[in-house]
C-alpha positions in Angstrom: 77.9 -38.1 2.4 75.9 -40.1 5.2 77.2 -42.5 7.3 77.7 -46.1 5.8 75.1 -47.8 7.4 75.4 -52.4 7.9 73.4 -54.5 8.7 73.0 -58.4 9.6 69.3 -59.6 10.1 69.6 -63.7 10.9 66.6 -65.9 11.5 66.5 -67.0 15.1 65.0 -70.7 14.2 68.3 -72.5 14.1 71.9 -72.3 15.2 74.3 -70.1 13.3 76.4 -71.7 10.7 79.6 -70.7 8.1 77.4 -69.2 5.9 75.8 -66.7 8.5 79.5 -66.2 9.4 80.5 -65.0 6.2 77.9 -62.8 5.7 78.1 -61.2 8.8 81.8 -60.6 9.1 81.4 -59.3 5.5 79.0 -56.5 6.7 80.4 -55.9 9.9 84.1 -55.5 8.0 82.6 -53.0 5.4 80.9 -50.4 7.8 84.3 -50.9 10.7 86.1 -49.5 7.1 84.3 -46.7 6.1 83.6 -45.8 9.7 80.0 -46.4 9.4 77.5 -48.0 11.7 77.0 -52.2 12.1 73.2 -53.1 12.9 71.7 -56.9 14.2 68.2 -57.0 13.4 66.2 -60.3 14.7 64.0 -61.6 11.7 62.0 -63.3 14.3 58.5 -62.9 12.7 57.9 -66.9 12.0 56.4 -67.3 15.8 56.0 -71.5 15.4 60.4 -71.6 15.0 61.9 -68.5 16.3 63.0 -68.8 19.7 64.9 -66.5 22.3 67.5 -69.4 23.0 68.4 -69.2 19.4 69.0 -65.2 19.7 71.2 -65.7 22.4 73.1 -68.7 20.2 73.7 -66.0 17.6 74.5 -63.2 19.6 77.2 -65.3 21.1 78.6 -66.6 18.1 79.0 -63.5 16.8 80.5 -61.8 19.7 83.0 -65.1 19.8 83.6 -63.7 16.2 84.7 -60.2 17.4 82.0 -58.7 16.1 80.1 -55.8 18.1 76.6 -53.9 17.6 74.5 -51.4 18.1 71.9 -51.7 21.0 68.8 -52.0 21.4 68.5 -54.9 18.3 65.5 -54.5 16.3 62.8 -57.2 16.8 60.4 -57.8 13.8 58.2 -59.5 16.1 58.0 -55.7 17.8 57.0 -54.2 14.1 53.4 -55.2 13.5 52.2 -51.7 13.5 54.6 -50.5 10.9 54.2 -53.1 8.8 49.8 -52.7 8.9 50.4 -49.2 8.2 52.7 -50.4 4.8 49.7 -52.6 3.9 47.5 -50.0 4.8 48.9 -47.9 2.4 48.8 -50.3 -0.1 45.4 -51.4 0.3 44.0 -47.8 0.1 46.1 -47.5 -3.1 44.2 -50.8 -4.5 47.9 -52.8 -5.1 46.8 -55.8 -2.4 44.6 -57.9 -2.6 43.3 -61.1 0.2 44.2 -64.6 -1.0 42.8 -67.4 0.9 45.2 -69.9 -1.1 46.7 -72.8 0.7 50.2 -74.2 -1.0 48.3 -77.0 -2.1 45.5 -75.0 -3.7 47.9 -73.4 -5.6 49.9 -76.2 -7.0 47.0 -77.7 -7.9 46.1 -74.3 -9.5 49.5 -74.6 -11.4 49.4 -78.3 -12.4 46.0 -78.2 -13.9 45.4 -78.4 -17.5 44.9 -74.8 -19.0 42.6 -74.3 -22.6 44.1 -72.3 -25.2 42.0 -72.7 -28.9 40.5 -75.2 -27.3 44.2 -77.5 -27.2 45.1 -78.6 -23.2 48.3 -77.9 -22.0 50.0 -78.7 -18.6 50.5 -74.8 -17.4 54.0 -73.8 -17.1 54.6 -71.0 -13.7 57.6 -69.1 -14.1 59.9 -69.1 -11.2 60.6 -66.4 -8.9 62.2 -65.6 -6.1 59.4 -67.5 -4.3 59.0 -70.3 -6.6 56.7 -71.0 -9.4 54.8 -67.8 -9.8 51.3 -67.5 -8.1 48.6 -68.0 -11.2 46.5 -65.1 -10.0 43.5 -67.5 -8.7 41.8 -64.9 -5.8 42.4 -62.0 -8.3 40.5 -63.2 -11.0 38.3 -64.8 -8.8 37.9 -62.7 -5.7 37.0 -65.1 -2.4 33.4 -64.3 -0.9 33.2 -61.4 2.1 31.6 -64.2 4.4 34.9 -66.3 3.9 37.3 -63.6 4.4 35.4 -63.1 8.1 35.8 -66.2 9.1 38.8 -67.6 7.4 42.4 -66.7 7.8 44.3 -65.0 5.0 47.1 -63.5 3.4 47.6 -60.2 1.3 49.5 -60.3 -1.9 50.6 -57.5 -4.2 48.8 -57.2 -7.3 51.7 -56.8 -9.2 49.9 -55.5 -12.5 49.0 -52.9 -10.8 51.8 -51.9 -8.8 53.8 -51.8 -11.9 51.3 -49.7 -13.7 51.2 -47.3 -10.4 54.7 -46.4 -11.1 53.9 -44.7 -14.2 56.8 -45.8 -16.4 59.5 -44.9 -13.4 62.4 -47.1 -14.3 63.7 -49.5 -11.4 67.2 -50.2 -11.1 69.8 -50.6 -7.9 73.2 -50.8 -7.9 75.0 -54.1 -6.9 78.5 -53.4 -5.9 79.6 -57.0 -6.1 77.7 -59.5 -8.4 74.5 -61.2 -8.9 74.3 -65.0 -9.7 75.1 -64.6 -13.5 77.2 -62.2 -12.9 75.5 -59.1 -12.7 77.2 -56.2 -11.3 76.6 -52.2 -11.7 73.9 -50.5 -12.2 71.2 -53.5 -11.9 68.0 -52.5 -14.5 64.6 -54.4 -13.4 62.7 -55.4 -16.4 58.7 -54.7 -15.1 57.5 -57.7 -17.1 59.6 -60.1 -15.4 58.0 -58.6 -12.4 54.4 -59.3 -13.5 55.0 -62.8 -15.8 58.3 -64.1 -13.5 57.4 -62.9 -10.0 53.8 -62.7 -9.7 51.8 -61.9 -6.9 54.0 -62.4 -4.5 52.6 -62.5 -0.6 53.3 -59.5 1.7 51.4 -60.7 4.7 50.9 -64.2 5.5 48.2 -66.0 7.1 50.0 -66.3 10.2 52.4 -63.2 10.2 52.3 -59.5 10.0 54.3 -59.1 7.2 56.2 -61.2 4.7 60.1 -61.3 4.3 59.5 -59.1 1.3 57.8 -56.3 3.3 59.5 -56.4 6.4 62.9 -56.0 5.4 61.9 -52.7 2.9 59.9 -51.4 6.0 62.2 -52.1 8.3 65.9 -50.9 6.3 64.4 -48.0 5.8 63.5 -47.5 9.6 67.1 -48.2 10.1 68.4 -46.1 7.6 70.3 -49.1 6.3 72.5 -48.0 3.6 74.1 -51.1 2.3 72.6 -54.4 2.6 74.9 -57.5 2.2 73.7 -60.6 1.9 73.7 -64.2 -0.3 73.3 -64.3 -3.9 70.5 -66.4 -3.4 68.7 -63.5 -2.1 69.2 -61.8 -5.9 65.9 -61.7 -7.5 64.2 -60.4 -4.2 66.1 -57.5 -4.7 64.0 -56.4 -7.6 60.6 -57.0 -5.4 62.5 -55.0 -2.6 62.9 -52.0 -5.0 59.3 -52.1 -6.5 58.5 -51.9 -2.4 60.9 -49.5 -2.2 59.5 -47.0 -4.9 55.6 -47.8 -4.2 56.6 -46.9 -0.4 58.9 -44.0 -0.8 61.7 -45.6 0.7 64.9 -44.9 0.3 67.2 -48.0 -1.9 70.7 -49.3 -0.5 73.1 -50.3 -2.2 73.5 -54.5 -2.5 76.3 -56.9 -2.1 75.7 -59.9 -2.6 78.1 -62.6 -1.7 79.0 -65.8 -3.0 77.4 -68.9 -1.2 79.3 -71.1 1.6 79.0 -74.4 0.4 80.1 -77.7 2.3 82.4 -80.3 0.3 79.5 -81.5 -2.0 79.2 -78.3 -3.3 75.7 -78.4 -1.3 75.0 -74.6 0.4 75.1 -74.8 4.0 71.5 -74.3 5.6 70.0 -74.7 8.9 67.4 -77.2 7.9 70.8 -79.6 6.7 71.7 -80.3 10.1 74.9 -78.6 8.6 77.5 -78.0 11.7 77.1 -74.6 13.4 79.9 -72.0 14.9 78.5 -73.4 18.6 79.6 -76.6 17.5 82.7 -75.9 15.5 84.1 -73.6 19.1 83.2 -76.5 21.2 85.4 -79.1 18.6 88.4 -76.2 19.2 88.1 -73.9 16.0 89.2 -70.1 16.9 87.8 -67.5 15.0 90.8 -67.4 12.7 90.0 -71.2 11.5 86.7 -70.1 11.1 88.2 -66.9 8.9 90.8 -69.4 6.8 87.6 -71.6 6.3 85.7 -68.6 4.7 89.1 -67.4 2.5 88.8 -64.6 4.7 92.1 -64.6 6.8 
């Protein structure tokens, strides 16, 4: 059987809060018990907010935690070639396609009036895990040559396509804890949620290499990641993350995903809040075991 293989992979934008707490002791715990391995990966690929001082903040939070890693950590900022040879792959296949669509072009796209029998109707986009599913506009409509050499843009995953490339394979994964509405088991992903619920869904942004979507399938599999915990609001990603997964020939962890650290509201902690970080809770005199009884993990 191989080796039980963790892995944390935090955003180095921000300061490390409770909830990054959680789900890295949670990770770190499970591969100390079954004797595996425990990975940090930096998910440092948003160039305009990641910054080194915020690396530092984490790694030092975490080490005040008692947690300890592997070395060298994985940069996704250092992955641009593997990721352009995933979209490489994909583009020779005809599964991607260049949209040049701003967010506002496609809310616009979303809120316009649609004809059906000749009635208008205000459209209705399904939501996915990245929000209201992408209408399709640059693949029914494919942008001009001259704009796409002079114009920044994205790739997205036809997702018609990539379904219909699988050839009737059925997706699945196995969740060992439990999805938002309780899912557990042997997870089965139905393919026209993927195409009517997801969408196109972006692999490589505008101003990125690679998407969150991409970069974590191409980069657990360099890692040989073997279980991947993380929040339940990271559920319905899973089931883009095995479609990668099978069109790529990677291999699938298994998923745990964790209930969400919420602050006394009931509101879930997040960097963007403001919500108080581990740097700030040490300095006010908490020891790692407050930090543990906070989480119900003592």
């Amino acid at each position: 059987m191989p080796s039980v293989v963790e892995r944390f992979a935090p955003s180095p934008t921000g300061p490390a809060h409770l909830g990054h707490a959680y789900s890295a002791l949670r990770g770190f715990e499970a591969a100390r018990a079954s004797n595996g391995r425990f990975l940090l990966r930096m998910e440092d690929l948003d160039a305009t907010r990641a910054r080194p001082l915020w690396e530092a903040a984490i790694c030092a939070d975490l080490a005040w935690l008692g947690l300890s890693w592997e070395t060298p950590v994985l940069r996704q900022s250092t992955r641009s070639a593997a990721y352009g040879a995933a979209l490489a792959d994909l583009r020779r296949r005809g599964l991607i396609y260049p949209c040049l669509c701003t967010r506002k072009d496609v809310a616009a796209a979303l809120s316009a009036p649609q004809e059906i029998a000749g009635a208008a109707f205000e459209a209705k986009a399904p939501m996915g895990p990245d929000g209201p599913a992408y209408p399709g506009t640059c693949r029914l409509h494919p942008p001009d040559p001259a704009r796409l050499a002079r114009e920044p843009y994205a790739w997205r995953l036809d997702m018609r396509r990539a379904v219909a490339a699988l050839e009737g394979e059925a997706l699945e994964f196995v969740e060992l804890e439990e999805g938002p509405q309780g899912e557990t088991g042997r997870i089965k992903i139905d393919p026209a949620w993927l195409v009517e619920g997801c969408g196109d869904v972006v692999l490589a942004r505008k101003d990125a290499p690679a998407s969150y979507h991409l970069a974590v399938v191409v980069d657990d599999a360099f890692q040989g990641t073997t279980h991947v915990t993380r929040g339940r609001d990271l559920f319905a990603a899973t089931a883009v993350h095995r479609l990668l997964q099978a069109l790529l020939g990677a291999p699938t962890p298994l998923y745990r995903h964790h209930r969400l650290i919420r602050d006394e509201k009931g509101r879930r902690l997040a960097k963007r809040d403001g919500d108080r970080s581990l740097a700030a809770l040490r300095a006010e005199g908490w020891s790692p075991g407050d930090v543990r009884r906070a989480l119900g993990m003592a």
